[in-house]
C-alpha positions in Angstrom: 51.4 -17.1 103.0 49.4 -19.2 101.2 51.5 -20.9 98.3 49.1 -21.8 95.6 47.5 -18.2 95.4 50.4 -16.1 96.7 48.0 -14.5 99.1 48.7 -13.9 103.4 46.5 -14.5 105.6 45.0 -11.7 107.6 46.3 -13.6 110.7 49.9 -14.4 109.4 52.8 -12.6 111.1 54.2 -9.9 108.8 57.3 -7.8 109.2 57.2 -4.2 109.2 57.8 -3.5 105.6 55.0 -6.0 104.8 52.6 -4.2 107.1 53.5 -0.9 105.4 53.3 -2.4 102.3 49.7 -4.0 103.2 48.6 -0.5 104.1 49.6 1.0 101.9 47.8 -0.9 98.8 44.6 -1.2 101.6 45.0 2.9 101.3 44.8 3.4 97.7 42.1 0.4 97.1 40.1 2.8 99.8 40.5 5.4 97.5 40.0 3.6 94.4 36.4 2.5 95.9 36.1 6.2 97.1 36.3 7.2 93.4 34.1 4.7 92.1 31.7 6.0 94.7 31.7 9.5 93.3 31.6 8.6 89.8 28.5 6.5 89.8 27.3 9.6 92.3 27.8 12.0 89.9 26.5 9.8 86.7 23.6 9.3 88.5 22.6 12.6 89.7 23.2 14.2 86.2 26.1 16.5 87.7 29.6 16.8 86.6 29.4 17.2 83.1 29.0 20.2 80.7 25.5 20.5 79.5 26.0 19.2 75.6 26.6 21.9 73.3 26.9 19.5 69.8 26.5 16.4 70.7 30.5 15.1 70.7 30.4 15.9 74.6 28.2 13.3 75.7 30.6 11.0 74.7 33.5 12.0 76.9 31.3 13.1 80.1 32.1 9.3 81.8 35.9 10.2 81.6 35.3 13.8 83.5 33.4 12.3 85.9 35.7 10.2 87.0 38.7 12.6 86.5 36.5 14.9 89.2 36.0 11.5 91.2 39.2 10.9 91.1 40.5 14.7 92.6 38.0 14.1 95.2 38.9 11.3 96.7 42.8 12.4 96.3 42.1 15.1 98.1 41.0 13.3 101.6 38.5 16.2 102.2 35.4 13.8 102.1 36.8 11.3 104.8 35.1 8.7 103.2 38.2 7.0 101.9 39.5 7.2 105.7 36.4 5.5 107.0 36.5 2.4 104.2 40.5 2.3 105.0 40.0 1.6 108.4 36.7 -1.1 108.1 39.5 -2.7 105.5 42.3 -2.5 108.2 40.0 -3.9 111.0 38.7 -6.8 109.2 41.6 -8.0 107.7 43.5 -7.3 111.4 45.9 -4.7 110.2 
């Protein structure tokens, strides 16, 4: 562990409630890019957000969008989260 920043090196040797730990935060920050993914997916294609019916909507779309990022990525169906979790895992030698 490096002292000054608080952070471990990928290398360091980590007991198994580290490593779970480790994994676990390596999982949802998979899913959090996952999301992020999606979001700017669905802002850019136009999709995900009622067609404007007086004008208030617009203002809220960005917040259903990523609410419907969000679900998506929660529910694992896409893999993609998966596939980022395990280039994460490899590169930092989890």
């Amino acid at each position: 562990m490096d002292m000054i920043s608080g952070s471990m090196s990928p290398h360091s040797t980590t007991s198994p409630d580290s490593a779970g730990q480790r994994e676990a935060e390596l999982r949802a920050q998979a899913q959090q890019l996952e999301a992020f993914l999606f979001t700017e997916l669905l802002r850019a294609s136009g999709t995900g957000a009622p067609s404007p019916s007086g004008g208030g909507d617009t203002q809220f779309d960005s917040f259903l969008r990523q609410a419907q990022a969000d679900a998506v990525a929660q529910s694992g169906q896409t893999g993609l989260a998966e596939a980022i979790y395990r280039s994460m895992a490899k590169g930092a030698g989890a």
